[in-house]
N, CA, C and O atoms as a MOPAC input file, in Angstrom:
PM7 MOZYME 1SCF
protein

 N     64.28700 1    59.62800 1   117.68200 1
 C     64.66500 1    58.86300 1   116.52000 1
 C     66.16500 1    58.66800 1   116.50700 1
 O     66.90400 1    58.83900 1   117.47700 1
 N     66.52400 1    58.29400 1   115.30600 1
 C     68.27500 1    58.25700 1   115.11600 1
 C     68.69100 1    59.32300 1   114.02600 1
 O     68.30700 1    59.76900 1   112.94400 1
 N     69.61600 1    59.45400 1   114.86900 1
 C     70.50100 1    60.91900 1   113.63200 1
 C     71.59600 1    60.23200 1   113.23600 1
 O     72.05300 1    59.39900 1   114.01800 1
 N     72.34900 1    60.48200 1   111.70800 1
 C     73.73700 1    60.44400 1   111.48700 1
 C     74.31800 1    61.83800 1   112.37100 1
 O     73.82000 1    62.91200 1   112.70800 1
 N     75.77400 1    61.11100 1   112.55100 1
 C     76.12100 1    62.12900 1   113.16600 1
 C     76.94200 1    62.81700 1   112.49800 1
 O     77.64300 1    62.19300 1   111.70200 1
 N     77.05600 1    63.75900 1   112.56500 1
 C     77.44000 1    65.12000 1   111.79200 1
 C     79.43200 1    64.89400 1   111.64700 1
 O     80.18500 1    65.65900 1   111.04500 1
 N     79.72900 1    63.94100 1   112.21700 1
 C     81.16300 1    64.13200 1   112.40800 1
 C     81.86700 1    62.59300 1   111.75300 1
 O     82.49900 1    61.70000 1   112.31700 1
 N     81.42500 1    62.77400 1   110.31400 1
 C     81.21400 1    61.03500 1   109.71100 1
 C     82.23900 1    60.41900 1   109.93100 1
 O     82.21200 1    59.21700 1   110.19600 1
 N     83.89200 1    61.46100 1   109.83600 1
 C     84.81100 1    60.69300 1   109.75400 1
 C     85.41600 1    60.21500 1   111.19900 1
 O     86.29300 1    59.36600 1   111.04100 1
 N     85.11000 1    60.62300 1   112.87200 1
 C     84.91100 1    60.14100 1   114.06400 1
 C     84.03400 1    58.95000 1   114.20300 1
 O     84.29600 1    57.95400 1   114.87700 1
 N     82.76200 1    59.19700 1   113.35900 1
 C     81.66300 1    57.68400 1   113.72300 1
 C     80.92600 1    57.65400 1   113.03700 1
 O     80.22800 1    58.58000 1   112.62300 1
 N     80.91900 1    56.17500 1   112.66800 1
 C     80.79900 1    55.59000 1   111.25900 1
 C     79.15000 1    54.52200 1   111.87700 1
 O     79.12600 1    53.29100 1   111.89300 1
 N     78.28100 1    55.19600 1   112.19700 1
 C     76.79600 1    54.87200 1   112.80300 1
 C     76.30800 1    55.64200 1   113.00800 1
 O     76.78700 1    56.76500 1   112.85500 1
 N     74.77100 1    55.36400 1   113.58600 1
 C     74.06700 1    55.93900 1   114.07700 1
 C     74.17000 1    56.33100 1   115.59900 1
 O     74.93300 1    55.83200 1   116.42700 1
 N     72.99400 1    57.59400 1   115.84800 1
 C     73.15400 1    57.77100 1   117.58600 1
 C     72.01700 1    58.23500 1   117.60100 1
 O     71.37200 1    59.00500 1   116.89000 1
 N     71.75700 1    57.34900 1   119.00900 1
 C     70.40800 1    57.55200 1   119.48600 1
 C     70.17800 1    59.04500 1   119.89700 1
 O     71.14900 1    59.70800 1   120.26200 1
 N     68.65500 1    59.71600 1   119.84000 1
 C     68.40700 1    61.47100 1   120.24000 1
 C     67.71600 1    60.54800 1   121.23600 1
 O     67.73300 1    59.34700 1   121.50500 1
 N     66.94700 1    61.92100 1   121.76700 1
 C     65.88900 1    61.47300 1   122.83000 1
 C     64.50400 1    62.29300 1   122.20300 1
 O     64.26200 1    63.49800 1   122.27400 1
 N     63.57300 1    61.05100 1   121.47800 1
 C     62.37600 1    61.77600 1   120.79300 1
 C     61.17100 1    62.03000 1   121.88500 1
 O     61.30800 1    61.77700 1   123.08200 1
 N     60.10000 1    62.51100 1   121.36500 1
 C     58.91100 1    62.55400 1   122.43800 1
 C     58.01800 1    61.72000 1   121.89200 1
 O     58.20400 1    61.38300 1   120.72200 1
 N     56.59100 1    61.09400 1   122.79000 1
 C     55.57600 1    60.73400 1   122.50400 1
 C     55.06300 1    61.36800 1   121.32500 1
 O     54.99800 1    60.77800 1   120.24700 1
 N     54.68900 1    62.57700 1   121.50300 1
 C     54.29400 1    63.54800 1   120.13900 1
 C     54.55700 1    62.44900 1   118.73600 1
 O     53.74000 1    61.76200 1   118.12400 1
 N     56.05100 1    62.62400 1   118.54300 1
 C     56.63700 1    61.98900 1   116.97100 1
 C     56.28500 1    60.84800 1   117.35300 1
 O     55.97800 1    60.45600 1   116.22700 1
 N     56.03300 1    59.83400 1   118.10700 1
 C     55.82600 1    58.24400 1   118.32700 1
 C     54.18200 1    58.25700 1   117.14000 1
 O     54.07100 1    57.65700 1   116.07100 1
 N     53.03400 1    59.22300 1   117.88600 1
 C     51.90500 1    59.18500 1   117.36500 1
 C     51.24400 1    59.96100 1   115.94400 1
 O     50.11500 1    60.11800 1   115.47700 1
 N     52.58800 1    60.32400 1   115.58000 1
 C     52.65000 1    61.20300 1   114.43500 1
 C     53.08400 1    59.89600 1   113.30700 1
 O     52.71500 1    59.97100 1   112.13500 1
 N     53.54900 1    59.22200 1   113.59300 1
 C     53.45600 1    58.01400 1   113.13400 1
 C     52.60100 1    56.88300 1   113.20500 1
 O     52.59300 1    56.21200 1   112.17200 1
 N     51.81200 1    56.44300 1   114.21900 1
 C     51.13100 1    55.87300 1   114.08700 1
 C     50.13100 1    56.47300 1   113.62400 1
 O     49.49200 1    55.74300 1   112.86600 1
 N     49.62400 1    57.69200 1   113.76900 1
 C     48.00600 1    58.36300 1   112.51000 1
 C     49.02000 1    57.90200 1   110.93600 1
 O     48.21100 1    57.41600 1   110.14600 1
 N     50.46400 1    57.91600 1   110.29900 1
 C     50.86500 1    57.69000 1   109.25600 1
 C     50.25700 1    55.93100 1   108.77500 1
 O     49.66000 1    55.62000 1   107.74500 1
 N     50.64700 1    55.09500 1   109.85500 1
 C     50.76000 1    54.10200 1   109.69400 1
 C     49.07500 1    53.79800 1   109.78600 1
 O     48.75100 1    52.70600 1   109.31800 1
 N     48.09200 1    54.54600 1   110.27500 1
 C     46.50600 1    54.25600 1   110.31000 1
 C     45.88900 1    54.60100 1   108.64000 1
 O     45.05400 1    53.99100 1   107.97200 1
 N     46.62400 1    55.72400 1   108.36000 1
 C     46.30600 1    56.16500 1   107.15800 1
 C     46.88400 1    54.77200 1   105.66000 1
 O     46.26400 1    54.25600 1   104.73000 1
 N     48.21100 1    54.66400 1   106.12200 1
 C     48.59400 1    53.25400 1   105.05600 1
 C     47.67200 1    52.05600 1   104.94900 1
 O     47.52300 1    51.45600 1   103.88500 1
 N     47.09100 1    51.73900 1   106.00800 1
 C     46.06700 1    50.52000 1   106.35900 1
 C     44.65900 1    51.32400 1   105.01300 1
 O     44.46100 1    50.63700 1   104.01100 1
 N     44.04400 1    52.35300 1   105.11100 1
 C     43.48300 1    52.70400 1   105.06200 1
 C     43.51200 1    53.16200 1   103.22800 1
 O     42.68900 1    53.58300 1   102.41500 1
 N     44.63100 1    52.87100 1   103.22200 1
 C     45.09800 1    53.62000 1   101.37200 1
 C     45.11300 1    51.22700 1   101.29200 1
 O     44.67500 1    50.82600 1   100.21300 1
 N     45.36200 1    50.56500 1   101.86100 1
 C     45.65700 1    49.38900 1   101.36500 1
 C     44.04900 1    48.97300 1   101.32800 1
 O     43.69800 1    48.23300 1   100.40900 1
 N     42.91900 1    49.48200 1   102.43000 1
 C     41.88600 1    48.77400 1   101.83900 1
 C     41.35000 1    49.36000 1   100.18400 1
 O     40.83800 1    48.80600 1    99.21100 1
 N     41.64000 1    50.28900 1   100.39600 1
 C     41.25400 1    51.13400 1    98.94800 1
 C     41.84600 1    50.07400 1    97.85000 1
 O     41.12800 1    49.40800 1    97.10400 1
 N     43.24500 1    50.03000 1    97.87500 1
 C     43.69100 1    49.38700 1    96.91400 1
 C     43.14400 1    47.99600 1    96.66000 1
 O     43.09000 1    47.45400 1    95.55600 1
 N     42.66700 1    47.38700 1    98.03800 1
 C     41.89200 1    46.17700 1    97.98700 1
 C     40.59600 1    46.17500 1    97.28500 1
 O     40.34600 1    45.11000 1    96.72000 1
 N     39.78300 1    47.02800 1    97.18800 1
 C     38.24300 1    47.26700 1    97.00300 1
 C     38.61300 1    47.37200 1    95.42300 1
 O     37.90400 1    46.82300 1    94.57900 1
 N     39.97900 1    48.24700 1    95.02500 1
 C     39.91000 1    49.10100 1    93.87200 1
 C     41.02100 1    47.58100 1    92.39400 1
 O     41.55900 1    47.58100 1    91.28700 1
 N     40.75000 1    46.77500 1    93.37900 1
 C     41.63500 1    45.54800 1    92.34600 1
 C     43.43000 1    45.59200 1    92.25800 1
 O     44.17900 1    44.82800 1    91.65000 1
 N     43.76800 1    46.83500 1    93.14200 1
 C     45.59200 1    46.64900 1    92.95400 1
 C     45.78900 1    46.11400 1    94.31700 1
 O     45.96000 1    46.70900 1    95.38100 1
 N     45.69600 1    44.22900 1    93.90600 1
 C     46.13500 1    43.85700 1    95.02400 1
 C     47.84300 1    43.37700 1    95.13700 1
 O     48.43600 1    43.00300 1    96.14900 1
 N     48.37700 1    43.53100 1    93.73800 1
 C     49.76800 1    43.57800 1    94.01600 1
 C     50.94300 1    44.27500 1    94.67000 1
 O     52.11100 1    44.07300 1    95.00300 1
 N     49.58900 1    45.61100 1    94.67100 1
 C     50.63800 1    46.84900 1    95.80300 1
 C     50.26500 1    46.57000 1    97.69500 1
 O     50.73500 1    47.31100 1    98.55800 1
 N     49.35500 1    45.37200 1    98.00400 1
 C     49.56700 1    45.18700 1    99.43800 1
 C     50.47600 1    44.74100 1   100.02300 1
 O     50.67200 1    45.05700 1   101.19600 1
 N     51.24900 1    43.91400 1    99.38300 1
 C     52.54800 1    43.78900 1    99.97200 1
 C     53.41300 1    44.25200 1   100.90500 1
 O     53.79300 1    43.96400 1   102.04000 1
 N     53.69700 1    45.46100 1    99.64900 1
 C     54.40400 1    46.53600 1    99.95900 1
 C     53.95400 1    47.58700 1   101.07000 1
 O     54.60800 1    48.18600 1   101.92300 1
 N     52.56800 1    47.59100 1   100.74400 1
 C     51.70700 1    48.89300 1   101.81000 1
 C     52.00300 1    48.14500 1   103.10900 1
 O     52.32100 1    48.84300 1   104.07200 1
 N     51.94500 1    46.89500 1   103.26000 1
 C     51.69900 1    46.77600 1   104.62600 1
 C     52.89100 1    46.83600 1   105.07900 1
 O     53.14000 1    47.37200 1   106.15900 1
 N     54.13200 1    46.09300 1   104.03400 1
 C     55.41300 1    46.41100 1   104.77900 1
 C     55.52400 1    47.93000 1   105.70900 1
 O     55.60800 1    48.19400 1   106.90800 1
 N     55.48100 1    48.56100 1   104.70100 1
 C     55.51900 1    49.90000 1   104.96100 1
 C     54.94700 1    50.12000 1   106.41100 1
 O     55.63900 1    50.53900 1   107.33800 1
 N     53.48600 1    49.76400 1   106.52500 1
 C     52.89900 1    49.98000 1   107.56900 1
 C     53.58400 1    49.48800 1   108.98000 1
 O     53.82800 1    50.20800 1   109.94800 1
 N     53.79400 1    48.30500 1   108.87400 1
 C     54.28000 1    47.60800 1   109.94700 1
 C     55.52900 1    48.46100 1   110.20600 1
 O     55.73800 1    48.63400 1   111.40700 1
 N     56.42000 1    49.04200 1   109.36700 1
 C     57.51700 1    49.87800 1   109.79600 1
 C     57.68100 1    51.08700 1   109.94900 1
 O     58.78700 1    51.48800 1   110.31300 1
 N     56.42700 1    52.15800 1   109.66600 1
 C     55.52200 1    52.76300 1   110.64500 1
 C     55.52000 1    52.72400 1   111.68600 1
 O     55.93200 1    53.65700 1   112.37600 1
 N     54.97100 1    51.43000 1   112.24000 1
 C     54.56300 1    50.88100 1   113.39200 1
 C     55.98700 1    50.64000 1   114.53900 1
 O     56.02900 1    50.85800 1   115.75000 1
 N     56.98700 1    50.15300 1   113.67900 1
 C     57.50400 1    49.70200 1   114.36900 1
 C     58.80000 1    51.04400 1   115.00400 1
 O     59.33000 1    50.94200 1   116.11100 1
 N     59.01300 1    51.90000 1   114.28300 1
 C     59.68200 1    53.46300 1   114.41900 1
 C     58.89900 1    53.83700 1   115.50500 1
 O     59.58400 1    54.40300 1   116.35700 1
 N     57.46100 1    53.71300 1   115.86900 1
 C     56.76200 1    54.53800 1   116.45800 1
 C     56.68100 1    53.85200 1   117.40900 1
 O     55.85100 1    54.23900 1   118.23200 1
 N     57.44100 1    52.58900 1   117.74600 1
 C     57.57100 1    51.54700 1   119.11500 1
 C     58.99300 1    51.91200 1   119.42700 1
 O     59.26400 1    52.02400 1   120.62300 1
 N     59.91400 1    52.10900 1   118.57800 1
 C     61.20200 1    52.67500 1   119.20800 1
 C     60.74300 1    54.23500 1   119.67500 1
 O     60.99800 1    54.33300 1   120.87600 1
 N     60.32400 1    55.13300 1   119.30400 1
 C     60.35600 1    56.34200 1   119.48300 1
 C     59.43100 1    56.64300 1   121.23700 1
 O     59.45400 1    57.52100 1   122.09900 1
 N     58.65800 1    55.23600 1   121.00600 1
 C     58.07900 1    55.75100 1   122.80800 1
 C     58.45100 1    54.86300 1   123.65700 1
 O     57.93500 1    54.78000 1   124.77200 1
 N     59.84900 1    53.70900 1   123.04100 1
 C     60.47900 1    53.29900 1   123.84800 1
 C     61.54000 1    54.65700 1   124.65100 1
 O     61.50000 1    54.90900 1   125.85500 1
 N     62.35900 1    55.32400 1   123.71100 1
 C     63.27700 1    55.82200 1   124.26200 1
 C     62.92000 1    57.01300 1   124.64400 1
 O     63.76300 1    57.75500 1   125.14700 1
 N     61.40600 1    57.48100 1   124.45100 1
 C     60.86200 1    59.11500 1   125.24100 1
 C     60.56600 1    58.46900 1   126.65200 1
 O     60.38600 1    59.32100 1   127.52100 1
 N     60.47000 1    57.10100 1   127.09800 1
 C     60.13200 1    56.74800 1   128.46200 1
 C     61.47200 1    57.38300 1   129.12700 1
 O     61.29300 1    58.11400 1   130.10100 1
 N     62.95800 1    57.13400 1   128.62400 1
 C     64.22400 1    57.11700 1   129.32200 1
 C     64.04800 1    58.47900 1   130.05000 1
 O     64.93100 1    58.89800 1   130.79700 1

């Protein structure tokens, strides 16, 4: 993932770690489970909160495409 780095007043960003597969799929079961709370909300009439759920989901998704991009390095 990305860490702040501990030394704010040297650098003023982020820095890449080196994560594993592990955390990549620890996110995607997160992001299976959001799909899964949005059909509920679908069945259950709060369809104003899908929006948001799926945002969410997709950025889930998309953390867990950086995270087994950079465990390949």
């Amino acid at each position: 993932m990305v860490k702040k780095c501990c030394r704010a007043l040297e650098h003023k960003g982020l820095l890449a770690v080196k994560p594993d597969a592990k955390e990549a799929e620890e996110y995607i079961i997160k992001a299976k489970k959001n799909l899964e709370l949005c059909k509920l909300y679908k069945e259950k009439g709060f369809d104003y909160k899908l929006p948001e759920e799926w945002f969410y989901t997709l950025y889930l998704l998309r953390i867990s495409n950086f995270v087994q991009i950079w465990s390949r390095e």
